[in-house]
C-alpha positions in Angstrom: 0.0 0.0 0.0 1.7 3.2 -1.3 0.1 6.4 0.5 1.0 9.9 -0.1 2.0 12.4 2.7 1.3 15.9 1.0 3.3 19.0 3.0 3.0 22.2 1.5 5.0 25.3 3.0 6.0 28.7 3.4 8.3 30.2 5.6 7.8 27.4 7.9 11.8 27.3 9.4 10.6 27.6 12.7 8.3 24.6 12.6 9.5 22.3 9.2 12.2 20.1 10.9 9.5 19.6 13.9 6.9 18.4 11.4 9.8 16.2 9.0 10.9 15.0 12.0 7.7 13.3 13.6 7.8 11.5 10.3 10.5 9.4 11.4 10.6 6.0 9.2 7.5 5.6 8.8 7.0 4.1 5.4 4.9 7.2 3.8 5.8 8.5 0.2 6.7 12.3 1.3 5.9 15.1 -1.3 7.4 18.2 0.1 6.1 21.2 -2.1 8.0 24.7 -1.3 5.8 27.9 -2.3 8.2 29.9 -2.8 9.8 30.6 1.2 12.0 33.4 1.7 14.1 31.3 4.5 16.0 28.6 5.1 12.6 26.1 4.8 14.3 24.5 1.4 17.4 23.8 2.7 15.6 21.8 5.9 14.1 20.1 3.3 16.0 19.1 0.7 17.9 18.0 3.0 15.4 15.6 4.7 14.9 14.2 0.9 18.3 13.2 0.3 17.6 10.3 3.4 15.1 8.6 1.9 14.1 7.9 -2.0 10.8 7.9 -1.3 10.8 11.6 0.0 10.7 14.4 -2.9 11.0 17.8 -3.3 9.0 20.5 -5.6 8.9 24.1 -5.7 5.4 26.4 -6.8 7.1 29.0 -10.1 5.4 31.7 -7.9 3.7 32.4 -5.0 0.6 30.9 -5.4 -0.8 30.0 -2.0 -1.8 27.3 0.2 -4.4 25.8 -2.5 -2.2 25.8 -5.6 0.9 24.0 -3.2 -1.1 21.1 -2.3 -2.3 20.7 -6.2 0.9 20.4 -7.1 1.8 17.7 -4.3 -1.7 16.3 -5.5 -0.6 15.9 -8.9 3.0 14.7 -8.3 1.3 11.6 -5.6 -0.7 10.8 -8.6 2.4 10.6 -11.0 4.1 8.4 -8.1 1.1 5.8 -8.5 0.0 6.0 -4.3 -3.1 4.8 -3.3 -3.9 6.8 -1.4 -3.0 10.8 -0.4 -2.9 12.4 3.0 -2.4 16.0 3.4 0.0 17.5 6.7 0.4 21.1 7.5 4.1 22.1 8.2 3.2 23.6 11.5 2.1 20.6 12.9 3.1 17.0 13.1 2.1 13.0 12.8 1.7 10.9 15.1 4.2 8.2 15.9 2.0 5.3 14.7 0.2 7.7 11.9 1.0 4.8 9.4 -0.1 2.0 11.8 -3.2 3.9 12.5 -4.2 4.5 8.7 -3.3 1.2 7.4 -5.6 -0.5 10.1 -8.6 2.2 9.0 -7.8 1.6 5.8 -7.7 -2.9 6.1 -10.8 -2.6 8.3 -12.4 -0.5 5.9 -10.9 -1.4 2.4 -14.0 0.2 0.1 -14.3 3.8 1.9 -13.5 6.6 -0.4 -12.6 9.0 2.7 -11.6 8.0 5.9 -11.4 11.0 9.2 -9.2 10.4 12.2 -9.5 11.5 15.6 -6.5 14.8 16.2 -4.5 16.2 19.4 -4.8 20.1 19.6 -1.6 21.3 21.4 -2.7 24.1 24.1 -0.8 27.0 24.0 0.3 25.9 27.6 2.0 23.3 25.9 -0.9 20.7 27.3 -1.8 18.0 24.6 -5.3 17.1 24.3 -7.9 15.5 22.0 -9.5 18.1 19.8 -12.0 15.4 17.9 -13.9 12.0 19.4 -15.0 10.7 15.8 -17.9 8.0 16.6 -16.6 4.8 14.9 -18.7 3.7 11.5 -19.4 4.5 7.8 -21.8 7.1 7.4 -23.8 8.1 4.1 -24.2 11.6 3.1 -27.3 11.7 4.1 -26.8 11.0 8.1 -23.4 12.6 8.3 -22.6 13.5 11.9 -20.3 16.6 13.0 -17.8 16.6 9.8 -14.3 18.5 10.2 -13.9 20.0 6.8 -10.1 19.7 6.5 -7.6 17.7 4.5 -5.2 16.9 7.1 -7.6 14.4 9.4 -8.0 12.7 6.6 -7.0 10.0 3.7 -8.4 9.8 0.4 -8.6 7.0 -2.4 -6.2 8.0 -5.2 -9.0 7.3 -7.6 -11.3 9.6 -5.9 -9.1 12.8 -5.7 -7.6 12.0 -9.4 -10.0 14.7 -10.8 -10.7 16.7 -7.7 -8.4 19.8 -7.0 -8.0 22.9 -4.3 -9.5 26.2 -5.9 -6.5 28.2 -6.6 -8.9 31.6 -6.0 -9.4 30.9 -2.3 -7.3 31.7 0.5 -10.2 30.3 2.9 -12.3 27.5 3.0 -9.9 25.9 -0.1 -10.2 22.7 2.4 -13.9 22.9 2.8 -14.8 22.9 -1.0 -12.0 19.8 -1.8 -13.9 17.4 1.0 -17.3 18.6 0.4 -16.5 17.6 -3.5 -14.8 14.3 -2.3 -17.7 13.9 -0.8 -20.6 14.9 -3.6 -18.4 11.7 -5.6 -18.1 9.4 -2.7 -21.6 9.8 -0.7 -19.6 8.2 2.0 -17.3 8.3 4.8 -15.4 6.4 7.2 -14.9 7.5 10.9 -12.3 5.7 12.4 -11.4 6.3 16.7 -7.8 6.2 15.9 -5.5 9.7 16.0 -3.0 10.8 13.1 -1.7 13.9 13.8 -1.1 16.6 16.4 -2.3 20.6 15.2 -0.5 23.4 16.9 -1.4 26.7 17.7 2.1 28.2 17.7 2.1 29.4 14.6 1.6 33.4 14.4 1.7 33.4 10.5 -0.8 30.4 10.1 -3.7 31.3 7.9 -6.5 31.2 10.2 -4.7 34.0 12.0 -4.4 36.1 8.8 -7.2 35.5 7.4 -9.6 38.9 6.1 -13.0 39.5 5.6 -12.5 39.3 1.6 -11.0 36.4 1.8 -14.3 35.1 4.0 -16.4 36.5 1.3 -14.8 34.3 -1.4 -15.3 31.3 0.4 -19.0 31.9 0.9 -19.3 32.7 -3.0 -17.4 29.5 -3.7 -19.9 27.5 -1.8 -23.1 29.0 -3.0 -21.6 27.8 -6.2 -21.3 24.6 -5.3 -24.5 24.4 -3.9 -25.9 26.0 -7.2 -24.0 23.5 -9.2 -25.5 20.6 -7.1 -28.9 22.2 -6.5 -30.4 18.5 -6.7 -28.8 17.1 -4.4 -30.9 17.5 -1.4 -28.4 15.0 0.8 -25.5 17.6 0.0 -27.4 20.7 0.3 -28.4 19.3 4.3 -24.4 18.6 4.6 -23.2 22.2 4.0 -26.3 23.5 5.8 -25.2 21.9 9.0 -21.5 22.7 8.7 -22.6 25.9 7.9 -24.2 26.7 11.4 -20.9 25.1 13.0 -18.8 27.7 10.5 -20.4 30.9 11.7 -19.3 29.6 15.1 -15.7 28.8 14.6 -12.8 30.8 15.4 -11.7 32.3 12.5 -15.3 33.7 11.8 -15.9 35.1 15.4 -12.2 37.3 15.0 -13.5 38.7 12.0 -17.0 39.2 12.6 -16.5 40.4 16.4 -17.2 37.4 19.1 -15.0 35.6 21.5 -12.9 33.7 19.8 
């Protein structure tokens, strides 16, 4: 079984060799993709590369954002033949048995399309707790329960992302509109109670922290679209209108809007 590890970055120095290094040797084919950093991110990783053949390097012609770095590593995981693809921020970090967990989803559930893990959110006291308590099962799109909208819980059949890409236009919500169209293909999804990865919150750069109200704006007007493109589809349309209510709620949201965030 051949899955892809996807990490994007940008000016990620402070937090790249953390994220390579929770990688350890576990068997993952790595696709690093470099949009365009300004520091020493390259050199951490090119040098990581040169360890291991089956971790590679790419770089974005221009900087292009978040979305257009992952389509590259997208596209490069398809080139390499993996089964599957994962996605991994360069702020945070795996878990130690990240491979053991997602092979075992992935055995016990051989015909999902998607399968979402359980996470650790790193306090900014340093504390390390659960940030998601998936209830195990496959559920159909119709009877989906809370859904995390983000690629880096997550792993995806090859096949089913082979067509599927980021929107290049968004520098919000480019997550939300790649599962949500996983998902309008797969009409299912696999929870598994097992954890992947560990998100941090010491990142001052990250993009929830710099996100703006235009950039809000366009993600709203990218899902309308969707929904307007899929108008029939009254199991998807319930989907978004539930993660909808949870959006308006979340943190980024309530720091631009006004609310405790």
């Amino acid at each position: 079984m051949k899955i892809g590890l996807i990490i994007p970055y940008f000016n990620a120095e402070p937090w790249l060799e953390r994220c390579l290094r929770s990688i350890g040797s576990q068997p993952f084919t790595v696709i690093l993709v470099n949009d365009q950093s300004k520091d020493d991110g390259p050199m951490i990783a090119t040098e990581a590369c040169m360890s291991s053949e089956d971790w590679h390097h790419f770089e974005t012609y221009d900087k292009t954002g978040a979305a257009h770095a992952r389509n590259v590593g997208l596209e490069a995981a398809i080139a390499k033949k993996c089964d599957y693809v994962a996605f991994l921020d360069a702020d945070d970090e795996l878990t130690p048995d990240a491979w053991d967990n997602m092979t075992h989803a992935i055995e016990a559930e051989p015909d999902a399309p998607v399968i979402q893990f359980n996470h650790y959110m790193v306090e900014k006291n340093g504390w390390k707790t659960p940030r998601m308590y998936n209830d195990p099962g496959t559920y159909e799109l119709g009877n989906l329960p809370k859904l995390w909208v983000s690629s880096v819980n997550k792993v995806f059949k090859a096949d089913l992302v082979n067509r599927n890409r980021f929107d290049n236009k968004l520098n919000h919500g480019e997550d939300e509109l790649f599962v949500l169209n996983c998902l309008a293909k797969a009409r299912r999804i696999y929870h598994s109670k097992l954890f992947t990865m560990v998100y941090h919150r010491d990142n001052p750069h990250s993009l929830s922290k710099s996100t703006t109200l235009d950039d809000l704006l366009d993600e709203q007007r990218a899902l309308f679209a969707f929904l307007v493109n899929h108008s029939d589809d009254v199991e998807l349309r319930n989907a978004v209108r539930i993660r909808q209510a949870e959006l308006w709620n979340n943190a980024v949201y309530k720091r631009v809007f006004g609310g405790k965030a």
